[in-house]
SEMI-380237 format. One record per residue (C-alpha): x, z negated, y; residue in one letter. Coordinates in Angstrom, 2 decimals, always signed. Example, Ala and Ser with C-alpha at 12.3 -4.5 7.8 and 13.67 -1.06 7.14 Angstrom:
((+12.30 -7.80 -4.50) 'A')
((+13.67 -7.14 -1.06) 'S')
This chain:
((-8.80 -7.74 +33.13) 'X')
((-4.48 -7.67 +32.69) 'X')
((-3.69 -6.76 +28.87) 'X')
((-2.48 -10.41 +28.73) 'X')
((-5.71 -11.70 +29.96) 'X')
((-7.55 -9.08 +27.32) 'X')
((-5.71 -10.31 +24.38) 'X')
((-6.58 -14.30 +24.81) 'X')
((-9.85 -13.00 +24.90) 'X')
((-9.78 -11.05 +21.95) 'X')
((-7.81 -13.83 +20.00) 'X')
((-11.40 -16.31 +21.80) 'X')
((-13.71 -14.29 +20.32) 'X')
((-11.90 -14.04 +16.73) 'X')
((-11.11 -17.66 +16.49) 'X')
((-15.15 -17.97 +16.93) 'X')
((-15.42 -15.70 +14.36) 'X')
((-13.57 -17.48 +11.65) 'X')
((-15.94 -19.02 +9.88) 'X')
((-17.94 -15.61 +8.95) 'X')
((-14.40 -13.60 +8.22) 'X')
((-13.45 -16.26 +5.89) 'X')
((-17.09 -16.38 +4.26) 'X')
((-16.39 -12.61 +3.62) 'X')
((-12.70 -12.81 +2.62) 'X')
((-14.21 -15.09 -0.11) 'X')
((-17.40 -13.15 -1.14) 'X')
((-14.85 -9.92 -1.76) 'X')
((-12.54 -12.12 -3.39) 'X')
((-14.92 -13.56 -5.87) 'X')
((-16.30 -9.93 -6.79) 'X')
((-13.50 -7.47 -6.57) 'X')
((-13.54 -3.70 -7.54) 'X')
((-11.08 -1.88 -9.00) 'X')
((-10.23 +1.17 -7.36) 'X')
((-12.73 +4.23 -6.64) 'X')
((-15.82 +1.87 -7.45) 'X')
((-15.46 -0.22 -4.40) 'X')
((-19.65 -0.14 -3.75) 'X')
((-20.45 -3.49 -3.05) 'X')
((-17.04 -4.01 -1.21) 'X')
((-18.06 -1.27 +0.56) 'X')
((-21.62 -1.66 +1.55) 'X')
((-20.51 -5.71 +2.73) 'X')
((-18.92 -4.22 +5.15) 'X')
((-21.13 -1.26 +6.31) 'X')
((-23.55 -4.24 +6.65) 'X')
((-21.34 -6.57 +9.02) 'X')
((-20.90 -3.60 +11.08) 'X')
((-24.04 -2.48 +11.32) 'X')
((-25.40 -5.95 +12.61) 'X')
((-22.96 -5.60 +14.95) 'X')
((-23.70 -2.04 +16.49) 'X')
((-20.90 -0.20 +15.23) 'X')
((-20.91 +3.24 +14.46) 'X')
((-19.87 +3.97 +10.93) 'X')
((-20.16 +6.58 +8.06) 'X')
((-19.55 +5.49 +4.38) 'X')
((-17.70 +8.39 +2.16) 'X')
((-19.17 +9.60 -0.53) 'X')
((-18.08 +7.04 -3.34) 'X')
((-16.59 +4.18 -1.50) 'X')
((-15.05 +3.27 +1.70) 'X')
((-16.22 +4.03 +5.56) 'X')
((-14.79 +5.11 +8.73) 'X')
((-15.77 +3.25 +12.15) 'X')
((-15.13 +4.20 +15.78) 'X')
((-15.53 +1.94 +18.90) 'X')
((-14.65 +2.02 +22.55) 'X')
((-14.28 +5.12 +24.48) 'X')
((-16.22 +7.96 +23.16) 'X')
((-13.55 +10.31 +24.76) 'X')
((-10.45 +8.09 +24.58) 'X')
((-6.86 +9.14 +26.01) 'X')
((-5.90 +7.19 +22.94) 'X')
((-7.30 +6.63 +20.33) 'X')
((-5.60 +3.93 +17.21) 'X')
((-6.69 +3.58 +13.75) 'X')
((-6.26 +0.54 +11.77) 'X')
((-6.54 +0.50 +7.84) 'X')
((-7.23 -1.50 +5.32) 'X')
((-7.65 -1.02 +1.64) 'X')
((-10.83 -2.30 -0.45) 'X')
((-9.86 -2.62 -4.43) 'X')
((-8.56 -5.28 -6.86) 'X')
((-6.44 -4.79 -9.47) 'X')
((-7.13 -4.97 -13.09) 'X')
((-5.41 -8.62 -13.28) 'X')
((-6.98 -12.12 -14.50) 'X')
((-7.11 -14.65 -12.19) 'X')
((-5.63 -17.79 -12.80) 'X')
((-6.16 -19.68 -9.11) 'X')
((-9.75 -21.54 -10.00) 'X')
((-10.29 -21.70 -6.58) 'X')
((-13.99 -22.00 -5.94) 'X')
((-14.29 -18.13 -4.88) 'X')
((-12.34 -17.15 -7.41) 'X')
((-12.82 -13.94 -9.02) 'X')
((-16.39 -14.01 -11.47) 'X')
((-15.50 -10.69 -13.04) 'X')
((-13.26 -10.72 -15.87) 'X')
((-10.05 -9.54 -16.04) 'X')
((-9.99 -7.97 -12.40) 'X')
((-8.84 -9.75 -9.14) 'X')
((-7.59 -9.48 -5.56) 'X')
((-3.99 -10.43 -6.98) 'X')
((-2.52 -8.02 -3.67) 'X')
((-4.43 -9.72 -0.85) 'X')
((-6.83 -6.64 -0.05) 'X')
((-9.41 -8.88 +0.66) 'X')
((-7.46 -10.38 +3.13) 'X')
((-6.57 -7.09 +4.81) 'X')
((-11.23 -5.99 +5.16) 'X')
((-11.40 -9.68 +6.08) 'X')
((-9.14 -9.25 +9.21) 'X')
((-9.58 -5.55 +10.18) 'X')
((-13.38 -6.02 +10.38) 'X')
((-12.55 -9.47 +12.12) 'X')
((-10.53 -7.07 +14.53) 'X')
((-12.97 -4.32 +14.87) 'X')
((-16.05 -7.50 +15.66) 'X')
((-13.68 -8.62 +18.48) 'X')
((-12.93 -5.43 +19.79) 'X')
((-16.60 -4.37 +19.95) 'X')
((-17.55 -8.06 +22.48) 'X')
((-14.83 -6.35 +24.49) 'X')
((-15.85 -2.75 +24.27) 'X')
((-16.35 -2.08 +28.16) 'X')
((-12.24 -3.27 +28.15) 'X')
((-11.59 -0.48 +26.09) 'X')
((-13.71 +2.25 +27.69) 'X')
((-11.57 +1.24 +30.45) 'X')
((-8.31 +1.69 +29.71) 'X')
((-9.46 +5.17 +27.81) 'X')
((-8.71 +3.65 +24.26) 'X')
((-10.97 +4.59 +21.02) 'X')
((-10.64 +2.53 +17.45) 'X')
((-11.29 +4.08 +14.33) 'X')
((-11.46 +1.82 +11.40) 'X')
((-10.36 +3.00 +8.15) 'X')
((-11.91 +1.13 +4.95) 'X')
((-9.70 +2.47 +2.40) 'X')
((-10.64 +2.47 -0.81) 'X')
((-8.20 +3.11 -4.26) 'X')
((-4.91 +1.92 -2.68) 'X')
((-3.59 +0.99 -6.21) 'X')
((-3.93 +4.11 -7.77) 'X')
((-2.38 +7.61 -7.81) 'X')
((-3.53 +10.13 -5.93) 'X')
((-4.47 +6.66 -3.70) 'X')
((-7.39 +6.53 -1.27) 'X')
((-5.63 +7.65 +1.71) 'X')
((-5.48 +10.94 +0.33) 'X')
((-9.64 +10.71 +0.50) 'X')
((-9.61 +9.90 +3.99) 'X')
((-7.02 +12.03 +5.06) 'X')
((-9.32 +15.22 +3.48) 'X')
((-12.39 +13.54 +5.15) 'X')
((-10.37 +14.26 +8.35) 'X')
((-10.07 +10.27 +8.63) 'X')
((-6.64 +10.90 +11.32) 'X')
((-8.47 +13.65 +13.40) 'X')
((-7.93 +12.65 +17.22) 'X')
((-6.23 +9.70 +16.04) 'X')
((-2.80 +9.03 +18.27) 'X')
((-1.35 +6.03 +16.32) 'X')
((-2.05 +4.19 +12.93) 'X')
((-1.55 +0.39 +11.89) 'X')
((-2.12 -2.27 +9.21) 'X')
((-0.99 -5.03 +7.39) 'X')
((+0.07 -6.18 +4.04) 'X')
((+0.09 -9.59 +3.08) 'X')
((+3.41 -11.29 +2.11) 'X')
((+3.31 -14.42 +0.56) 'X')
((+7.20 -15.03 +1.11) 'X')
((+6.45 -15.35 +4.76) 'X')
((+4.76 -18.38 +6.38) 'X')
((+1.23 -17.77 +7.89) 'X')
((+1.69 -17.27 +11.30) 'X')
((+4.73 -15.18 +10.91) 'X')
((+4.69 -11.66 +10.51) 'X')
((+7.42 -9.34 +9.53) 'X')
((+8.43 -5.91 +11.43) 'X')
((+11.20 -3.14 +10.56) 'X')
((+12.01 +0.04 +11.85) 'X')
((+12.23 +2.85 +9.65) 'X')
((+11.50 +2.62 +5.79) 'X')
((+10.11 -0.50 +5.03) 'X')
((+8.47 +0.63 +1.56) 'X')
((+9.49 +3.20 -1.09) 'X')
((+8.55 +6.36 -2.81) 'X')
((+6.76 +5.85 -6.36) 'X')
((+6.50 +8.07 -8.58) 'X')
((+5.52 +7.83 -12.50) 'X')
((+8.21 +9.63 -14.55) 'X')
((+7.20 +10.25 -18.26) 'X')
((+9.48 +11.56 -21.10) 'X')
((+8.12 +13.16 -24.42) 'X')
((+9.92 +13.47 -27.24) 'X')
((+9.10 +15.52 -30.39) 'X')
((+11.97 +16.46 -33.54) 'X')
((+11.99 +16.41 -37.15) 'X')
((+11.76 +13.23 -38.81) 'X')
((+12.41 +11.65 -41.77) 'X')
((+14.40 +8.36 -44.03) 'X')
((+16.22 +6.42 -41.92) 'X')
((+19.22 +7.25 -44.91) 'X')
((+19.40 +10.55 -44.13) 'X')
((+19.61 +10.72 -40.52) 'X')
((+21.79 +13.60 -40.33) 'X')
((+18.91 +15.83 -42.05) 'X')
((+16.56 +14.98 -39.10) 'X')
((+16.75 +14.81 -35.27) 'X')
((+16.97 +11.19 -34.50) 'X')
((+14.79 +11.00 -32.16) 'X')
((+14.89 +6.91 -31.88) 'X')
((+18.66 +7.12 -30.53) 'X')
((+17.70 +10.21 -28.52) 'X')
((+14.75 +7.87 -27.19) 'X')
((+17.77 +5.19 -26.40) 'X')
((+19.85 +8.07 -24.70) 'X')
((+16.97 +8.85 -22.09) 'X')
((+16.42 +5.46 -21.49) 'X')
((+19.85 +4.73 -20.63) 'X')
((+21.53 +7.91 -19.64) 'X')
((+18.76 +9.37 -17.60) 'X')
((+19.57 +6.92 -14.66) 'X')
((+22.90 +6.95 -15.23) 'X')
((+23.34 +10.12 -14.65) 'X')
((+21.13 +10.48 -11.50) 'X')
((+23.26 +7.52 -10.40) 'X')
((+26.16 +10.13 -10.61) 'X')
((+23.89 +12.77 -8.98) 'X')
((+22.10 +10.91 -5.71) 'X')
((+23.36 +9.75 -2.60) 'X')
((+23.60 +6.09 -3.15) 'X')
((+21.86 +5.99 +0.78) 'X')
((+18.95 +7.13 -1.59) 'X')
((+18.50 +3.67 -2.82) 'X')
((+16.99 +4.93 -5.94) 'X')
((+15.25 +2.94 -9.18) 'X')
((+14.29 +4.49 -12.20) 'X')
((+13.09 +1.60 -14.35) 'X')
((+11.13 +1.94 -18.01) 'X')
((+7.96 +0.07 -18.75) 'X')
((+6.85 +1.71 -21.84) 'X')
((+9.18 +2.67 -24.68) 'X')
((+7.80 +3.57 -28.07) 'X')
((+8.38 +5.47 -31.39) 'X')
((+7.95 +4.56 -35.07) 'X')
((+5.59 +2.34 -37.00) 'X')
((+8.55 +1.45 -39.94) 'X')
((+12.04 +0.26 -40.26) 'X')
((+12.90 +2.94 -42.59) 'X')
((+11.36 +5.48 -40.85) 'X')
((+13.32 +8.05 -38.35) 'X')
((+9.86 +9.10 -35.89) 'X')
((+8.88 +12.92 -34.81) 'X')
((+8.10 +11.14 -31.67) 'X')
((+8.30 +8.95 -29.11) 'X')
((+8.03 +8.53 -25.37) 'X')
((+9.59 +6.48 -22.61) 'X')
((+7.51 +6.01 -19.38) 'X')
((+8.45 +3.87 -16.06) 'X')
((+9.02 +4.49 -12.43) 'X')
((+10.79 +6.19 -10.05) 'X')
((+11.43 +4.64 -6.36) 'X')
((+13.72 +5.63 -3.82) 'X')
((+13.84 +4.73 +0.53) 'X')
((+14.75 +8.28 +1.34) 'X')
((+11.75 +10.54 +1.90) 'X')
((+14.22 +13.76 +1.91) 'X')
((+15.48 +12.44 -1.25) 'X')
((+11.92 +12.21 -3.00) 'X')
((+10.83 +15.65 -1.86) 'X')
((+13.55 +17.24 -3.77) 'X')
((+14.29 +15.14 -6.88) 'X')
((+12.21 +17.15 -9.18) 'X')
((+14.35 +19.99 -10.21) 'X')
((+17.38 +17.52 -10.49) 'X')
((+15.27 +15.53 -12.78) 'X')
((+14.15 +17.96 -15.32) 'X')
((+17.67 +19.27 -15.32) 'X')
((+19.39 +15.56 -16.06) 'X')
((+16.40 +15.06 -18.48) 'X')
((+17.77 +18.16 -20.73) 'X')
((+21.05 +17.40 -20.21) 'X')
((+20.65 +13.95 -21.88) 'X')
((+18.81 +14.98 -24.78) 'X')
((+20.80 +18.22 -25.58) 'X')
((+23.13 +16.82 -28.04) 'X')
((+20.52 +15.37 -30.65) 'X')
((+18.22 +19.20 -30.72) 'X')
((+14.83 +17.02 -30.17) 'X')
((+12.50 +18.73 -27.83) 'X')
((+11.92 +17.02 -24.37) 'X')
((+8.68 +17.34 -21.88) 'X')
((+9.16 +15.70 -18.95) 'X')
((+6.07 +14.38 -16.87) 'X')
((+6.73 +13.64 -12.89) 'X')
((+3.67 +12.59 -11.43) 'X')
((+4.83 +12.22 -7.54) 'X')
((+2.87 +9.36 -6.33) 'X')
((+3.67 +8.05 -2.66) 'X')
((+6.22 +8.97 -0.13) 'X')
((+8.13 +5.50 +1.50) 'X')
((+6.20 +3.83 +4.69) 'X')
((+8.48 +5.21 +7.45) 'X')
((+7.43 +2.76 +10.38) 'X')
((+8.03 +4.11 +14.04) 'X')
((+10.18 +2.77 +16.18) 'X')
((+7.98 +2.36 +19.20) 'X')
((+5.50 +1.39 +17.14) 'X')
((+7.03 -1.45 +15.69) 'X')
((+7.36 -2.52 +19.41) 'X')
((+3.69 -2.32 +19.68) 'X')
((+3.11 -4.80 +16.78) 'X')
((+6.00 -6.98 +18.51) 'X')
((+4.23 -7.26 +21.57) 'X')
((+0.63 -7.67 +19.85) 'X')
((+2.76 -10.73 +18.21) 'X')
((+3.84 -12.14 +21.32) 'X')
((+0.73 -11.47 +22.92) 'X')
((-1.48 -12.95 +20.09) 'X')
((+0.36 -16.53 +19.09) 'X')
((+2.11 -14.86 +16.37) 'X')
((+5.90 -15.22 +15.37) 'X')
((+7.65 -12.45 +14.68) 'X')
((+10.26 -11.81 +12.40) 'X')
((+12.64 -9.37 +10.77) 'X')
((+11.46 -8.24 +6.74) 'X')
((+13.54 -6.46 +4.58) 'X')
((+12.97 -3.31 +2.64) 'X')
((+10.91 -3.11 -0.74) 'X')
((+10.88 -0.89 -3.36) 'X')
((+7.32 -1.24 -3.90) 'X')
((+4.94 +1.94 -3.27) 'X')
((+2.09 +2.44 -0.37) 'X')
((-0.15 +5.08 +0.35) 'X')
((-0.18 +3.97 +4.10) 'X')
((+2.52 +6.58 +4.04) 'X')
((+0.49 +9.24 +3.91) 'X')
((-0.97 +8.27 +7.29) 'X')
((+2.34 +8.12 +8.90) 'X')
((+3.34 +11.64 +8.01) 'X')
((+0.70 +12.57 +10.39) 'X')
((+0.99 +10.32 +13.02) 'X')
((+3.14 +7.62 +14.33) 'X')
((+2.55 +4.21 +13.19) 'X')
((+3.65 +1.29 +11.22) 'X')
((+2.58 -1.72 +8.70) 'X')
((+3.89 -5.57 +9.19) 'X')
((+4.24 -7.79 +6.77) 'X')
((+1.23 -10.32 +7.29) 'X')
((+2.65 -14.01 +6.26) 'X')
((+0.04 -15.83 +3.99) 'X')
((+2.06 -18.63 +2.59) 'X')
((+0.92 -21.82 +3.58) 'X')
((+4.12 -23.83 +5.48) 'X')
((+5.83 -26.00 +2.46) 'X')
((+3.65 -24.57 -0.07) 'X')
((+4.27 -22.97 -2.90) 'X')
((+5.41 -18.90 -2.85) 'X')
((+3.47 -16.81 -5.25) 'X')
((+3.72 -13.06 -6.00) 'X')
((+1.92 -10.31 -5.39) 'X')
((-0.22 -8.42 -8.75) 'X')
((-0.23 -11.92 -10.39) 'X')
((-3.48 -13.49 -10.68) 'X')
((-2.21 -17.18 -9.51) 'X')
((-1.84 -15.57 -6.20) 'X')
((-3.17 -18.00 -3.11) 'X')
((-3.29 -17.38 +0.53) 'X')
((-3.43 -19.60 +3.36) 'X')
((-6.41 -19.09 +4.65) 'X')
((-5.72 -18.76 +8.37) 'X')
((-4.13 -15.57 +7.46) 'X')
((-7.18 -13.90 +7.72) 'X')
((-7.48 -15.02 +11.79) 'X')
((-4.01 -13.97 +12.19) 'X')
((-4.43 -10.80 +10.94) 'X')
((-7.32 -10.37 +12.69) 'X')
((-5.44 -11.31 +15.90) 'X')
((-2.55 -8.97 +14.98) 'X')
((-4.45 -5.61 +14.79) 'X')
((-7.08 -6.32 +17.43) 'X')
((-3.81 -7.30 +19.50) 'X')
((-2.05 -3.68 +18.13) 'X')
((-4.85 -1.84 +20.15) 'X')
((-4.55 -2.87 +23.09) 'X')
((-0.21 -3.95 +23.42) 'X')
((+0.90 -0.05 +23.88) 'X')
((+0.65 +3.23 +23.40) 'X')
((+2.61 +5.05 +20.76) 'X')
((+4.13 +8.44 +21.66) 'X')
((+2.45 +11.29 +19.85) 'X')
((+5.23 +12.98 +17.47) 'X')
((+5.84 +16.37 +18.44) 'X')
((+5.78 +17.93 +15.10) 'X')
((+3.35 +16.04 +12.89) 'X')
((+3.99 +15.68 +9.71) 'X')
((+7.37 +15.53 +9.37) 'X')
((+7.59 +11.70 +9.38) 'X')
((+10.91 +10.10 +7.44) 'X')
């Protein structure tokens, strides 16, 4: 059987499938998990895959690893997909919509179990295919994608990436049209890191501020200096953002605080960049606060390095397209965070953009709980990663590790 001939019957056997990976995609949706208590999520799975004679091991809190194909493979691809909710209320009132309060699949991770286990069902009917052409599949249920240190950080020390040649997944995109999926060399996701500033002085009446150390306009200096002044200090290629979420000090009007703290984020697209911001931080942090004698403790929590996708395999995931009935299309970069990149600092790999908005509908956003997806996004996916395994094989880097 040609690869061409393999992949119509991969995309066969998941369209057959469709009904069950949509019955899942809407059990997990209407009981999500935040992330690191991913049980149920997990043993759902573990069950499908046992029924269906594929080897698996659950880790020891939440989330499994699954191989298929050739016991001894030549090549051997992982996909991965990522288990939790977030702590969001959902606002669809779809019929599966989420029955626990205040937490729901507002980033489409139930999409991405739905279609990687869709993809892992198919690939086992064609198993024999695979042992083959010398190609193993390892399956990687993620769990705790949304938090820092994320999940992939689990796996990785659970030696998730051991024999594994090349990596792949999605993430849903509801800007895109379903049936379209969006590819880009190079960084298509940022660093994140949480950057937290401290501030402690000597208070006192807001009538006297030149007896105290104003910490409030100090406060107001950090949050507005601090990325001025790494403005001043990066390469602009960086394409930093430091952004505040939380700013607070003071209960009263009349009241100068003895402290306050500003908290937010830190993104940039340059990996070089985020390995050696930390010094310059501190330093700019000082700097800023200097003049007003409070006392400043900076917190940098680094939290994910960008998603550097591969060239070649980004060429894989093009062909997989072609080869699958998908469309695909050029995506541009975001400043949002994934811990996919951990993956991709070990081996070569990449992430598409997985289009979930129905054609004329409306477009929702990810982390807000009116998200909808079309629901053939799930068979698309499906298609896509089964489709990844077999389209190509990705060079193994040289020097692993050094991704970006």
């Amino acid at each position: 059987m040609t690869d061409h001939l393999l992949m119509g019957a991969l995309c066969a056997t998941i369209d057959s499938l469709a009904p069950e990976l949509l019955d899942l995609q809407h059990d997990l949706h209407a009981h999500p998990e935040l992330s690191r208590g991913e049980i149920r999520t997990t043993a759902q799975v573990a069950r499908r895959l046992a029924d269906a004679g594929i080897a698996h091991r659950t880790l020891p809190v939440s989330g499994l690893v699954a191989d298929l194909g050739a016991e001894q493979p030549a090549y051997r691809v992982a996909l991965r997909a990522d288990l939790d909710a977030l702590p969001v209320g959902e606002r669809t009132h779809l019929p599966w919509a989420s029955t626990t309060e205040g937490i729901c699949h507002a980033c489409g991770h139930d999409v991405h179990v739905a279609a990687m286990l869709g993809a892992g069902l198919a690939l086992k009917v064609h198993e024999d295919a695979l042992r083959e052409r010398g190609i193993g599949v390892r399956l990687l249920f993620q769990p705790a994608e949304e938090v820092i240190p994320g999940g992939a950080v689990d796996l990785l020390a659970e030696g998730a990436l051991d024999g594994v040649d090349a990596i792949f997944a999605v993430h849903c995109d509801p800007s895109l049209d379903v049936g379209s999926v969006g590819l880009r060399d190079g960084a298509i996701t940022a660093a994140a890191d949480r950057v937290t500033v401290h501030l402690s002085g000597r208070g006192g009446h807001t009538s006297r501020p030149h007896l105290t150390e104003d910490l409030t306009f100090a406060l107001g200096k950090v949050v507005t200096e601090l990325p001025a002044v790494l403005s001043r200090r990066l390469d602009p290629r960086t394409a930093f953002a430091l952004v505040w979420g939380e700013v607070h000090a003071g209960q009263a009007a009349n009241v100068i605080p003895s402290s306050g703290v500003a908290a937010g984020t830190l993104r940039m697209l340059d990996a070089t960049a985020w390995t050696t911001i930390g010094p310059l931080l501190a330093e700019a942090v000082e700097h800023v606060v200097a003049p007003y004698a409070v006392t400043a403790v900076l917190e940098h929590v680094q939290g994910v390095p960008p998603v550097v996708n591969d060239p070649e395999a980004i060429e894989v995931f093009r062909a997989a397209a072609d080869g699958t009935g998908l469309t695909a299309v050029g995506t541009p970069q975001s400043l949002g965070g994934e811990d996919f990149a951990w993956y991709l600092r070990q081996v070569p790999g990449a992430m598409a953009r997985l289009g979930t908005r129905t054609p004329g509908g409306s477009t929702y956003d990810l982390h807000q709980g009116d998200l909808v997806v079309d629901e053939g996004s799930v068979v698309q996916g499906a298609r896509l990663l089964a489709g990844a395994v077999v389209a190509g094989v990705v060079k193994t880097r040289d020097t692993p590790g050094t991704a970006g």
